[in-house]
Structures are given as structure tokens and as C-alpha cells.
C-alpha positions as CSV (number, residue, x, y, z in Angstrom):
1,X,-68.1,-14.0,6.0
2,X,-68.2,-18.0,4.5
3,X,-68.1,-20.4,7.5
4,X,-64.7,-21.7,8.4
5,X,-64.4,-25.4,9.2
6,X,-63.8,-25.9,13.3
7,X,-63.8,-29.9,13.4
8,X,-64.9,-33.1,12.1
9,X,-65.5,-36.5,13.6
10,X,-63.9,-39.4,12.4
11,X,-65.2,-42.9,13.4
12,X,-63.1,-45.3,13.7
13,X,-62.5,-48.6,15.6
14,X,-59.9,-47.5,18.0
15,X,-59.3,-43.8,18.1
16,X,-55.9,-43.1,19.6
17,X,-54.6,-45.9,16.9
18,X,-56.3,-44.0,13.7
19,X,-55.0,-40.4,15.0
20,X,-51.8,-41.8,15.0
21,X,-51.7,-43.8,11.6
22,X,-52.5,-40.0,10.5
23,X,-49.9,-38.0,13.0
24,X,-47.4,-39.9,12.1
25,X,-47.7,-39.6,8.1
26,X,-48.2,-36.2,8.1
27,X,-45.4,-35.5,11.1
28,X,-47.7,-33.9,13.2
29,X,-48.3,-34.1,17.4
30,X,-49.8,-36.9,18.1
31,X,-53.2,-36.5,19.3
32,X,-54.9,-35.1,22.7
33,X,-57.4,-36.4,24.7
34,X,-60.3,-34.7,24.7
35,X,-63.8,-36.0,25.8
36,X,-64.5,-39.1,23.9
37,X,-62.4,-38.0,21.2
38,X,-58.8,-38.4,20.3
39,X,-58.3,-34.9,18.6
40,X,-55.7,-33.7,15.9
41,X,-55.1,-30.5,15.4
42,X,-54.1,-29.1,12.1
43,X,-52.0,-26.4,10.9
44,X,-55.2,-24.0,10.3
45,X,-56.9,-24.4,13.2
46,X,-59.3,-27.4,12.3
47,X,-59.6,-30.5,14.4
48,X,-60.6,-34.0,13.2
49,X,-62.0,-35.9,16.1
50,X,-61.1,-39.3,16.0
51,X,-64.3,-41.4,18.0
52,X,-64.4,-44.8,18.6
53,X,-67.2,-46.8,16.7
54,X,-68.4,-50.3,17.8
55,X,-70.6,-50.1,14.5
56,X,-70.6,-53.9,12.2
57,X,-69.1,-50.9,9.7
58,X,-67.8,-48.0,9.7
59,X,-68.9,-45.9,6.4
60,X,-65.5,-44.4,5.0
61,X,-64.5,-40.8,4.7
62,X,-62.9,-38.7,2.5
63,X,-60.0,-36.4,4.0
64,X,-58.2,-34.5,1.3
65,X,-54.8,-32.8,3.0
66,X,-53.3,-29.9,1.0
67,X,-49.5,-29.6,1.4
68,X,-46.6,-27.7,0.0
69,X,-44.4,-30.1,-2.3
70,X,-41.7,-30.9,0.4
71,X,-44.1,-32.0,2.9
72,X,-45.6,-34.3,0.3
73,X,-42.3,-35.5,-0.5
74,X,-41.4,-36.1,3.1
75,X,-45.1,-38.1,3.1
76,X,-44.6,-40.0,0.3
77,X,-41.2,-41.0,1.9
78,X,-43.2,-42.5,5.0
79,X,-45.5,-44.1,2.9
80,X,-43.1,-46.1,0.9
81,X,-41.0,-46.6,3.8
82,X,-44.2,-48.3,5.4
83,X,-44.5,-50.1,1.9
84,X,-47.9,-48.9,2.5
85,X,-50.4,-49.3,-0.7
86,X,-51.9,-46.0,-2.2
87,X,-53.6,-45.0,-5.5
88,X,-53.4,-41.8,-8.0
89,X,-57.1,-42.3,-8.7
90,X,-60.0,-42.6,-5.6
91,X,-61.4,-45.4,-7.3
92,X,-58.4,-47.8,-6.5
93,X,-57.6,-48.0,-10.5
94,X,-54.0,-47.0,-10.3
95,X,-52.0,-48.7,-8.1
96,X,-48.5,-47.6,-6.5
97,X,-48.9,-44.3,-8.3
98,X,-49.2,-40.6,-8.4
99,X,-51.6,-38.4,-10.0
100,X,-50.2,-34.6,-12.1
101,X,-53.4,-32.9,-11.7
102,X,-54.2,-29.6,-11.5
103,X,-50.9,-28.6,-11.6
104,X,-49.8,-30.4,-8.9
105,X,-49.3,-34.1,-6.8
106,X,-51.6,-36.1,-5.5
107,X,-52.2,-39.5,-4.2
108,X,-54.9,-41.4,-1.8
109,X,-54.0,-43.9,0.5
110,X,-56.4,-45.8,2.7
111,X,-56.5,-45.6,6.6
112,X,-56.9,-48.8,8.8
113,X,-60.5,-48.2,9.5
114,X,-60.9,-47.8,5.3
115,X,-61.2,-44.0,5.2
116,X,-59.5,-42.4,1.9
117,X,-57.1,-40.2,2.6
118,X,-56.2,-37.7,-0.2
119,X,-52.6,-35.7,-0.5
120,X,-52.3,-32.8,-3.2
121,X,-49.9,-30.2,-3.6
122,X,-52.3,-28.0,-5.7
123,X,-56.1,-27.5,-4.7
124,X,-58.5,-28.3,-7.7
125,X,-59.7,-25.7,-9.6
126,X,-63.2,-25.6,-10.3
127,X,-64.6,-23.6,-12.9
């Protein structure tokens, strides 16, 4: 059987703050207390673990959310709302738009503490 993702940590500089930048795009509970870690829990089971980091800099993440197309929708919605930049590319080349690949939606959008958040509506398919 392939190993199933249980939880990441994400640093950040103040983790109840970064859990809920997240919770509140994606409309999900806000986060728990648990140990050091603010946790989110996600819709399969996985957890990212937000941690606080006192670090000069915190080295950036990538979190790529797979949704159906009204939840992205409903996203997007927040996103502009919060007139909130975001990208159709990683790289930061394509401003204020979305990507069509793979059949799908995508966009990125950057966290406060510079992480690269990543929502498609169709996973990549590698050959």
C-alpha cells in the first residue's frame, strides 16, 4: 500500500494568524490548538500544522489545494473580495489571472508569511 500523507508543518510567523488566512479562503473550521501547532484539518484527513518561526526568514512552501469547480469559484470569490493579488503561473508572471491547464482552473496566491498557495480544479497529469 503507497503511504498516505498524515500532516505537514507549516512555519510561519504567527500561527493562529496563517491558519486562518487559509480557513477562511478555503471556508473551512478554523484551526485547533494542538501542542505548539495551530492545526487544520482537511477534507481527507491530512493536517497542516501551522508552527510559529522566529527565523530572520521563513523559506516558502508550496501547498497545491485540489477542489471541485464551485468551491474554486466560491474561493476565487474571497480572493477578489479581499482584492487579494494572485497569479496563473508560480513564477509571479501573470498577474490577476487564471491558468486552463490540464483541463481545469488554477491559480496561486501567496500567504502572509510568502508561502504559494496553489488552487486547481483538475490534478496534473503526468505522463
Amino acid at each position: 500500500m503507497p503511504a498516505r500523507l498524515d500532516h505537514t508543518i507549516v512555519r510561519s510567523r504567527d500561527r493562529f494568524a496563517a491558519a486562518q488566512f487559509l480557513t477562511e479562503l478555503i471556508g473551512a473550521p478554523e484551526a485547533k490548538p494542538f501542542g505548539p501547532f495551530a492545526s487544520v484539518s482537511l477534507e481527507n484527513g491530512v493536517t497542516l500544522d501551522y508552527l510559529d518561526d522566529d527565523s530572520e526568514r521563513i523559506v516558502s512552501q508550496h501547498l497545491a489545494f485540489l477542489v471541485p469547480d464551485d468551491e474554486f469559484d466560491e474561493i476565487f470569490a474571497r480572493v477578489r473580495e479581499r482584492e487579494l493579488p494572485y497569479w496563473a503561473d508560480p513564477f509571479h508572471q501573470e498577474p490577476q489571472e487564471i491558468n486552463h491547464h490540464h483541463q481545469g482552473r488554477g491559480f496561486y496566491i501567496d500567504d502572509p508569511d510568502g508561502h504559494s498557495i496553489e488552487f486547481i480544479t483538475h490534478t496534473y497529469v503526468i505522463d
